[in-house]
C-alpha positions in Angstrom: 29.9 90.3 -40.4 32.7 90.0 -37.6 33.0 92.7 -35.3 36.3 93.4 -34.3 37.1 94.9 -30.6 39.3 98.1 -31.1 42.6 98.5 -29.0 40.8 101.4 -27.3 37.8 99.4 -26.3 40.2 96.9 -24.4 42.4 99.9 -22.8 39.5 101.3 -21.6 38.2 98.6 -20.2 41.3 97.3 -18.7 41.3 101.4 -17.3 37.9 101.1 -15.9 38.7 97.3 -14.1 42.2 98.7 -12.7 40.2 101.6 -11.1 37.9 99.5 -9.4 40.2 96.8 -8.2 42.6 99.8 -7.0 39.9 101.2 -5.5 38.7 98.2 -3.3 42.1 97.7 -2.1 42.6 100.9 -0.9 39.4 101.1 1.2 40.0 97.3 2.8 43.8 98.7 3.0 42.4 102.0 4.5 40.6 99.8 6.7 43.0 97.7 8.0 45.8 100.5 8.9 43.1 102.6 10.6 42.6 99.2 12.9 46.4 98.9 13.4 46.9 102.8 14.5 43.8 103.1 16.8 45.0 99.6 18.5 48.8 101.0 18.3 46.9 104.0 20.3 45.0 102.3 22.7 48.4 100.5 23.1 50.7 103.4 24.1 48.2 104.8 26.5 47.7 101.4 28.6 51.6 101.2 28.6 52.0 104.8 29.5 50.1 104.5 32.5 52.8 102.6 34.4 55.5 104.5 35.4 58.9 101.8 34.2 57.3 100.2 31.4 60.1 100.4 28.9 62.1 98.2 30.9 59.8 95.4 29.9 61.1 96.2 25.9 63.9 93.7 26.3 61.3 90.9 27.1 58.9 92.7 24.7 61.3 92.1 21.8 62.1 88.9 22.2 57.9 87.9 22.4 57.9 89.7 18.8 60.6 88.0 17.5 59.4 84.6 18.7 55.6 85.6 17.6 57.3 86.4 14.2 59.6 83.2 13.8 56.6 80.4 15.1 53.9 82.0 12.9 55.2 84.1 9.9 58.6 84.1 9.2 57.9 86.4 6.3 56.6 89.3 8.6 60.0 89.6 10.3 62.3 92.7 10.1 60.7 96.6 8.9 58.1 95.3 6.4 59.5 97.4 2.9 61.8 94.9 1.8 59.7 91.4 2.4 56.7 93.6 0.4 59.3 93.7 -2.5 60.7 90.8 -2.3 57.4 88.9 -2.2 56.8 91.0 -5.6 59.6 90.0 -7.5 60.6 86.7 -6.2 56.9 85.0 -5.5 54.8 87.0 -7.7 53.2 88.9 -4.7 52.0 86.0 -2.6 51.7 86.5 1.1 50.6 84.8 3.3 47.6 86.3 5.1 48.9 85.5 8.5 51.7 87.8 7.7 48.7 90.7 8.4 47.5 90.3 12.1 51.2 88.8 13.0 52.9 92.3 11.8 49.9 94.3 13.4 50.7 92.7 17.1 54.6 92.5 17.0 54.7 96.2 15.6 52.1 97.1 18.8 53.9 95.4 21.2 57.3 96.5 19.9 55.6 100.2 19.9 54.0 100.0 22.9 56.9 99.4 25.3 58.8 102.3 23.7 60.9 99.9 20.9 62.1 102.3 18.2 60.4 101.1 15.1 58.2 102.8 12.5 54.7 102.8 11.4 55.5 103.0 7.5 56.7 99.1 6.9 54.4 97.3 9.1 51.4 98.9 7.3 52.4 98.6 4.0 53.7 95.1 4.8 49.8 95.1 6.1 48.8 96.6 3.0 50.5 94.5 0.5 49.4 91.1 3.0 45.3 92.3 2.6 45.8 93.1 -1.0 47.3 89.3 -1.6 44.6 87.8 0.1 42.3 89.7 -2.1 43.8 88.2 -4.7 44.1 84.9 -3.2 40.1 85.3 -2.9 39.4 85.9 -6.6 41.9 83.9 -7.9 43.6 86.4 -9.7 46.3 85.8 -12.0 50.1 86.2 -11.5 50.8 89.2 -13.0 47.5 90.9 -11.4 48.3 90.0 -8.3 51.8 92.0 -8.5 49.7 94.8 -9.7 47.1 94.7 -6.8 50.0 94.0 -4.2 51.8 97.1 -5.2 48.6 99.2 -5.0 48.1 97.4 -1.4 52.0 99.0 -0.4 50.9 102.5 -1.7 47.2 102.0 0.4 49.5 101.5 3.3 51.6 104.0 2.8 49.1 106.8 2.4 47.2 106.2 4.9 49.8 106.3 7.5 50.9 109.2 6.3 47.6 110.6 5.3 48.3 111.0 1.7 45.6 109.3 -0.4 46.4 111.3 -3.3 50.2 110.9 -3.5 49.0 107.0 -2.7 46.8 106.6 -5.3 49.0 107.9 -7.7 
């Protein structure tokens, strides 16, 4: 007699492997953004201690952009928009460099008083970890968009401390 797997044995299955994978991602994603704000921290307190710093952001800026260009390309400009474009035109491969390259431009930027945000850079951190996780365990095309968006949402809750509204 052949046994025949029902449609709700696969959905659930499917259910039960999406929660895990989501769930991985979120703590290495969680992870990696609380690294980025405590350094982003440390950061603006060693810069605030000197009375003119700012007027080193010109010099600043131009290290970022040159940091950006020489290593990862990809990590220039606020983050959102390279995240989606990596989804729909590359099927959600980044490189991993993207992630510590993004962490210390956005610091430096951050640091000398550049006016940037937090939200781009760590779900452009997210969405880098979450590829490389994929990259890892060789996961397939379509998976890998999945687990690279759940990587931008990670990044996005926790900088704004919204797991819930992240996870969903």
């Amino acid at each position: 007699m052949k046994k025949r797997i029902s449609e709700e044995t696969v959905l659930f299955f499917s259910v039960i492997k999406w929660f895990i994978l989501a769930s991985i991602i979120g703590i290495l994603v969680g992870f990696g953004t609380v690294v980025f704000l405590k350094l982003l921290t440390m950061g603006i307190k060693a810069t605030g201690r000197f009375k003119y710093y700012y007027l080193l952001l010109p010099i600043i800026i131009c290290l970022s952009a040159l940091i950006s260009r020489v290593f990862a390309p990809e990590a220039e400009g606020h983050g959102t928009e390279k995240v989606i474009e990596a989804v729909h035109k590359r099927n959600g491969k980044i490189d991993l460099i993207v992630v510590p390259v993004k962490l210390i431009t956005t610091i430096l930027t951050l640091s000398f008083g550049g006016s940037a945000g937090k939200e781009g850079p760590c779900a452009q951190i997210g969405a880098g970890l979450a590829s490389g996780f994929a990259d890892i365990f060789r996961l397939k095309d379509s998976d890998r968009k999945k687990i690279v968006i759940c990587g931008i949402s990670a990044g996005f809750a926790s900088v704004f401390g919204t797991p819930v509204a992240g996870a969903l």
